[in-house]
C-alpha positions in Angstrom: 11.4 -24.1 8.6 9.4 -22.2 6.4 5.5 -22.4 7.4 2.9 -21.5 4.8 -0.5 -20.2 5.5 -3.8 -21.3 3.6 -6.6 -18.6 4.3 -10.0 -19.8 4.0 -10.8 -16.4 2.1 -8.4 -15.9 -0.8 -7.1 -11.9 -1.6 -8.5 -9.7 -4.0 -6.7 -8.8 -7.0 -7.4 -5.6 -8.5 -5.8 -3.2 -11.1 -4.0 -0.3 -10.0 -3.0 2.2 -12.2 0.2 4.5 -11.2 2.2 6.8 -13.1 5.9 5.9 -13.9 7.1 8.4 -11.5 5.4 6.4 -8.7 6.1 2.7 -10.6 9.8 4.3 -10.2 9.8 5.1 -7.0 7.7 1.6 -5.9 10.1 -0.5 -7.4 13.1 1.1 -5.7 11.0 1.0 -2.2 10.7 -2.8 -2.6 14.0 -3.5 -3.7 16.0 -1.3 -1.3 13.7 -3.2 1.6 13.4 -6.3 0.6 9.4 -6.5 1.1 7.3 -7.4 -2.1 5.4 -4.9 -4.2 1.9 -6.5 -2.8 3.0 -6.3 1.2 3.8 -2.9 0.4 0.6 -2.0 -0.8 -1.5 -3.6 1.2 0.5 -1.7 4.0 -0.1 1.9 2.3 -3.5 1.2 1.8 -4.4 -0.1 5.1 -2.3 2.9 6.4 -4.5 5.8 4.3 -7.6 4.1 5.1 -7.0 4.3 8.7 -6.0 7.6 8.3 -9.0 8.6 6.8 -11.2 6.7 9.5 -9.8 8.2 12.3 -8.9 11.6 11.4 -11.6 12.1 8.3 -10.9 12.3 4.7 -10.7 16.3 4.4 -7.8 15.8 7.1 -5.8 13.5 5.1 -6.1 15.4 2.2 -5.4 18.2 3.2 -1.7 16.3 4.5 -1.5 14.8 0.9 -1.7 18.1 -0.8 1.0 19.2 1.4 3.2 16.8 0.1 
């Protein structure tokens, strides 16, 4: 059975803009996995943000550029 949950605080929307490259590769992520565009980005977000808070933001850029 399928069990729904009612948060007392709704989620923020927000606009994000991304090139086509990244839409590209965003849409084939999701669809390979299976997991929706907004679980995925909540996920990368929450990911980089921690990142940054525990190993500072001239750290995780530094691993970004090296990408």
């Amino acid at each position: 059975m399928t069990q729904l949950f009612v948060s007392a605080t709704p989620q923020i929307q927000f606009p994000l803009r991304i090139s086509n490259e990244l839409n590209q590769r965003f849409n084939e992520v999701s669809s390979y996995t299976k997991i929706p565009k907004s679980t995925l980005g909540r996920l990368a977000i929450n990911t980089l943000i921690s990142n940054i808070e525990q190993n500072g933001i001239v750290s995780v850029l530094n691993e970004v550029e090296e990408l």
